[in-house]
VOFIVEX-31733 format. One record per residue (C-alpha): residue in one letter; chain; x, y, z. Coordinates in steps of 0.001 Angstrom, whole numbers, plus 524288, in hexadecimal, padded with zeros to 5 digits. Layout:
<atoms>
+---+---+-------+-------+-------+
! r ! c !     u !     v !     w !
+---+---+-------+-------+-------+
! A ! A !     X !     Y !     Z !
...
+---+---+-------+-------+-------+
</atoms>
This chain:
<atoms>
+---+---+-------+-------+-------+
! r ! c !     u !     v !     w !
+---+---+-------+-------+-------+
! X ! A ! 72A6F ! 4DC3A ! DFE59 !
! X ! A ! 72D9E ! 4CE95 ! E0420 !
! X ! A ! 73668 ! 4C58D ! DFCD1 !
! X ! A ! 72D29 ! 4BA0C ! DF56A !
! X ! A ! 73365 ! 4AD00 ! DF8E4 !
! X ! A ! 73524 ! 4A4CC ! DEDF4 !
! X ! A ! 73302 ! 4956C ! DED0C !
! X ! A ! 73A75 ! 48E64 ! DE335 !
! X ! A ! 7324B ! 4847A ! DDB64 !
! X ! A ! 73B55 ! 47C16 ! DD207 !
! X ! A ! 7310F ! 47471 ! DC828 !
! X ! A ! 73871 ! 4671C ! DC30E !
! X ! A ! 73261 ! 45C36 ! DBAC2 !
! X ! A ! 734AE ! 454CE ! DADBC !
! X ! A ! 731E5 ! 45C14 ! DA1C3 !
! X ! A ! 7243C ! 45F15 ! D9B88 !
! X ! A ! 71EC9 ! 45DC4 ! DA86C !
! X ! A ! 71882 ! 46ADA ! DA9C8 !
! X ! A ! 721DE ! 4733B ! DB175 !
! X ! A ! 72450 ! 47EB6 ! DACFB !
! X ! A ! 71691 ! 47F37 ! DA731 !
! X ! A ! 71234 ! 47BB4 ! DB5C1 !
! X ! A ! 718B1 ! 4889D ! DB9ED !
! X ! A ! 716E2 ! 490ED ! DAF03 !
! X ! A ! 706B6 ! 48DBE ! DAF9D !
! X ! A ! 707DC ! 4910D ! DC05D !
! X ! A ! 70FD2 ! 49F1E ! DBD3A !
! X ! A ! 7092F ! 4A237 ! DB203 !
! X ! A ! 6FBC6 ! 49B13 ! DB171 !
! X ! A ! 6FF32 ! 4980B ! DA4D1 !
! X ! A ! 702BA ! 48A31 ! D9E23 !
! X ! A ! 70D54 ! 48A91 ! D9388 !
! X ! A ! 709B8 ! 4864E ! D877F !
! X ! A ! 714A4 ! 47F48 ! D813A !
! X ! A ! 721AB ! 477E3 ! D8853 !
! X ! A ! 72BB0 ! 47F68 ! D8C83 !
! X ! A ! 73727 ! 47615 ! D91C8 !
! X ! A ! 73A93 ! 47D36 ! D9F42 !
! X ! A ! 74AF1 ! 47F29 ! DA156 !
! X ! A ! 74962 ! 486FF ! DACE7 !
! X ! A ! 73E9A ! 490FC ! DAFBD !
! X ! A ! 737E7 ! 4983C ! DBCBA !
! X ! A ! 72BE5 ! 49F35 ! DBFF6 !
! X ! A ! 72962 ! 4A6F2 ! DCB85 !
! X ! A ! 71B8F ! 4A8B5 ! DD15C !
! X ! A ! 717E8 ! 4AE74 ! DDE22 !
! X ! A ! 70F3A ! 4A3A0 ! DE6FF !
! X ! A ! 70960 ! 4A706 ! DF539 !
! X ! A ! 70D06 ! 49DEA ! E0158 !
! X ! A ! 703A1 ! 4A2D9 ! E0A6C !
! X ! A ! 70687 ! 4B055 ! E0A6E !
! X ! A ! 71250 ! 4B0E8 ! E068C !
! X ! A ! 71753 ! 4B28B ! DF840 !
! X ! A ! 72224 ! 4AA8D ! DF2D5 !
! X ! A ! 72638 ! 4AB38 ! DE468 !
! X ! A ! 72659 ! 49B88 ! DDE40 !
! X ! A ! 731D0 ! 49A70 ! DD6BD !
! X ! A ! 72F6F ! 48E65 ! DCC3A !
! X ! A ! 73A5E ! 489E7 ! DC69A !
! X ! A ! 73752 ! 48293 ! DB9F6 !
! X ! A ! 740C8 ! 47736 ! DB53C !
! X ! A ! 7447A ! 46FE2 ! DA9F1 !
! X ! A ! 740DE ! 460CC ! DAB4E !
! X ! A ! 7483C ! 45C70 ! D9F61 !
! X ! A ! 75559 ! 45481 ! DA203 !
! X ! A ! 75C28 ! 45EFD ! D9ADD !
! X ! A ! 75A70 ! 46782 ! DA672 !
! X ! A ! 75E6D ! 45CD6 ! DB1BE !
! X ! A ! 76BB5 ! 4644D ! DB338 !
! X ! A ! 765AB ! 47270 ! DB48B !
! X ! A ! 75A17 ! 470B3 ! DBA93 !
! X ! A ! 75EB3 ! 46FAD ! DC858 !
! X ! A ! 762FC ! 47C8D ! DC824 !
! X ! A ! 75539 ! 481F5 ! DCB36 !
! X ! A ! 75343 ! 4796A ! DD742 !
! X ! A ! 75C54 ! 48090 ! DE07E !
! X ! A ! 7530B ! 488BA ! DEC3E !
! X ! A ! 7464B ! 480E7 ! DE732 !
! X ! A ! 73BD8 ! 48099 ! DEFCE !
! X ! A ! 73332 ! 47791 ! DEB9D !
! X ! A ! 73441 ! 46EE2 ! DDDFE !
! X ! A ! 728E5 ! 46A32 ! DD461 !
! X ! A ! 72ABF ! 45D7F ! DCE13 !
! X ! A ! 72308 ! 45AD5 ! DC295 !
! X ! A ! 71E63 ! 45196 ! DBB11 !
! X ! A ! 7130E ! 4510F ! DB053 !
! X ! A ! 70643 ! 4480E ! DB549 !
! X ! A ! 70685 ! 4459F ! DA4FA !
! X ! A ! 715E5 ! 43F09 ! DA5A1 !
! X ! A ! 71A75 ! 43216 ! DB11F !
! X ! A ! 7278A ! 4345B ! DAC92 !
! X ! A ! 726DB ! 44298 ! DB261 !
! X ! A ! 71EF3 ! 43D7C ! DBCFE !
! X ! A ! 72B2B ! 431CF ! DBF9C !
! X ! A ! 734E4 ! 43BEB ! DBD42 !
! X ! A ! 73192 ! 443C2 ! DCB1D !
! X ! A ! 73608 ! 438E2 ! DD0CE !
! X ! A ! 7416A ! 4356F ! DC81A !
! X ! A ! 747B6 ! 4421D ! DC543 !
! X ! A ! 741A8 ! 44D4E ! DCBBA !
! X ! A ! 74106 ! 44A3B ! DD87C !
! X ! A ! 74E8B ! 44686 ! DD942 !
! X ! A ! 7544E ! 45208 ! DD225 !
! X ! A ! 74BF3 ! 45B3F ! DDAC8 !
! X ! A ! 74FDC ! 453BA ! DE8F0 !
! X ! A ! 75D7C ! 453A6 ! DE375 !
! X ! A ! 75FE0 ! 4627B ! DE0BA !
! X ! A ! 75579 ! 46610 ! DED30 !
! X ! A ! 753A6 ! 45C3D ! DF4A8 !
! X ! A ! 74A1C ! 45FF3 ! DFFC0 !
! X ! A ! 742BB ! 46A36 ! DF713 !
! X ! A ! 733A8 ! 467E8 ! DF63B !
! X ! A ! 72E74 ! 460EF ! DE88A !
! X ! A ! 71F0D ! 4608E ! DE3B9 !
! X ! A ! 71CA4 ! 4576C ! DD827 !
! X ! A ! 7159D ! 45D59 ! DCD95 !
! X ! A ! 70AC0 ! 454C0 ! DC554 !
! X ! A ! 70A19 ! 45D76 ! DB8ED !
! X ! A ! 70028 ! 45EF8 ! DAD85 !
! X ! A ! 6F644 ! 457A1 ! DB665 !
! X ! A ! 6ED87 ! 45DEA ! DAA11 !
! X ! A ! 6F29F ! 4522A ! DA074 !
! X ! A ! 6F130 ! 447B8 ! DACB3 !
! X ! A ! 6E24A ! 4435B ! DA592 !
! X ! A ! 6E713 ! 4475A ! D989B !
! X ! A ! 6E37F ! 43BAA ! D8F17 !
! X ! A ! 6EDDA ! 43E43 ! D8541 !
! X ! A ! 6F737 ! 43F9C ! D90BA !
! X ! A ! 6F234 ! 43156 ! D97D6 !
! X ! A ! 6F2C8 ! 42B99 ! D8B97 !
! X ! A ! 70099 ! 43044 ! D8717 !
! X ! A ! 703BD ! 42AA1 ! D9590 !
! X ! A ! 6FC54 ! 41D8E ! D9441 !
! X ! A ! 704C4 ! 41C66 ! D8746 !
! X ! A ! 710C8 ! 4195B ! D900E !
! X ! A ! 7089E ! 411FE ! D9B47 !
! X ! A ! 7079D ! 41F1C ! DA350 !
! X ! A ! 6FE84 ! 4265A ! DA902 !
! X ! A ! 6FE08 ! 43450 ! DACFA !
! X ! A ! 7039A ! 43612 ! DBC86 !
! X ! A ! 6F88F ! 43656 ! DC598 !
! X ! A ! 6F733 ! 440E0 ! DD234 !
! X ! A ! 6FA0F ! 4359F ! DDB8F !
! X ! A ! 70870 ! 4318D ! DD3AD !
! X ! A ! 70B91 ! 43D78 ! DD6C4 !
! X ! A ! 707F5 ! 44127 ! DE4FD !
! X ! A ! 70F57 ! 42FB7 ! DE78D !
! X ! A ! 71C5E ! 4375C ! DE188 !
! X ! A ! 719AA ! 444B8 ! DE946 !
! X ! A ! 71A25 ! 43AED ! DF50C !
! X ! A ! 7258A ! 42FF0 ! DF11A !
! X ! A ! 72E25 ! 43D05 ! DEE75 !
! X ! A ! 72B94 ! 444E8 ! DF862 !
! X ! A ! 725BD ! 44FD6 ! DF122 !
! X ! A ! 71E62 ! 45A29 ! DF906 !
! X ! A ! 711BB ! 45987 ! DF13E !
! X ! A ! 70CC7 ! 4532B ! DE4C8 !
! X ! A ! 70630 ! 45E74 ! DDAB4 !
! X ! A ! 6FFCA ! 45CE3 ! DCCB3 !
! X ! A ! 6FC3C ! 46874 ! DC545 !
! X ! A ! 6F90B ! 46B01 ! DB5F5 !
! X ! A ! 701AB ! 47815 ! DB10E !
! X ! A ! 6F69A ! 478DA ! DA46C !
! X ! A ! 6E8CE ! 47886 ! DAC63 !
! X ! A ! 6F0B8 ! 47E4F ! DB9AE !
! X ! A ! 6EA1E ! 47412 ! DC018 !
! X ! A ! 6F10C ! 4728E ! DD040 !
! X ! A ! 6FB48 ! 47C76 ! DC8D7 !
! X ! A ! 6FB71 ! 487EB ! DD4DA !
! X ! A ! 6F98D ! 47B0B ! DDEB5 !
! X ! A ! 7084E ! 47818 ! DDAFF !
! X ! A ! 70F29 ! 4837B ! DDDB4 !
! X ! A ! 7077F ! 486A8 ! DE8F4 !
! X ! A ! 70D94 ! 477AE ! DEF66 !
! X ! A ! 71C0B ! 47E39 ! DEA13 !
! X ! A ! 717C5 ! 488AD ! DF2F6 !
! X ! A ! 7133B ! 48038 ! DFD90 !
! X ! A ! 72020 ! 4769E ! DFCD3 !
! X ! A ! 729E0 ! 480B3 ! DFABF !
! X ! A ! 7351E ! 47F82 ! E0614 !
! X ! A ! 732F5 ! 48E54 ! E0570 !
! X ! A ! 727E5 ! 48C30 ! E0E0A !
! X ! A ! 72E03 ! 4835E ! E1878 !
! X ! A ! 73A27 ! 48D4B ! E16A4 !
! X ! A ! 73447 ! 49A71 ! E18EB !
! X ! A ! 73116 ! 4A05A ! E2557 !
! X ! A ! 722B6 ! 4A1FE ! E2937 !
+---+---+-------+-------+-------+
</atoms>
């Protein structure tokens, strides 16, 4: 039997986003029902690349500031990251730019990122608008996102809902796509 090469997906974002329910709906087809604060968690699923099997490791991460310290001692060998950010929260959405870029280009700098929209589901949500319009905001729209996937040099822009799995498989299948394992191993 062949040895499965692995890509190393490191998942980063404020918290309440939707992370680790984000990976916990894609390797179990399941969405948790309650919030579980994340301190440091992985999953391992087996994904095709042509014909070729590869395990996805998906290395969950705390977003609190608690965790600032400890959390960079998951990115070492990452492959590709996911930065996240809820559609429902513009300080998440600023805070790609603010903090997570910038932590993730400090500790890796060259390693492929894909910015995550999350719980696109609440996006038309008129409790969620209206909470929003409360504090003059509005839920961030497709386009925000792909102008920030641009300005920062992401690879690719991607919004998905963990709850309806709506675009869920589309986002690890780009992980797949933008891993450096691709560029990296031979045909």
């Amino acid at each position: 039997m062949a040895v499965v090469a692995t890509i190393k997906c490191v998942v980063v974002g404020d918290g309440a986003v939707g992370k680790t329910c984000l990976l916990i709906s894609y390797t179990t087809n399941k969405f948790p029902s309650e919030y579980v604060p994340t301190v440091f968690d992985n999953y391992a699923v087996t994904v095709m690349i042509g014909d070729e099997p590869y395990t996805l490791g998906l290395f969950d991460t705390a977003g609190q500031e608690d965790y600032d310290r400890l959390r960079p001692l998951s990115y070492p060998q990452t492959d590709v990251f996911l930065v996240c950010f809820s559609v429902t929260s513009p300080a998440s959405f600023e805070n790609v730019r603010e903090k997570w870029f910038p932590e993730v280009h400090h500790h890796c700098p060259g390693v492929p990122c894909l910015i995550v929209g999350t719980q696109v589901d609440l996006r038309d949500d008129p409790s969620v608008k209206e909470k929003l319009m409360k504090q003059k905001m509005t839920p961030v729209r497709r386009e925000d996102g792909e102008r920030m996937a641009k300005e920062l040099h992401a690879v690719k822009y991607v919004e998905c809902s963990a709850l309806t799995q709506f675009k869920l498989k589309d986002v690890f299948d780009e992980v797949a796509d933008f891993s450096n394992f691709r560029q990296s191993s031979p045909p």
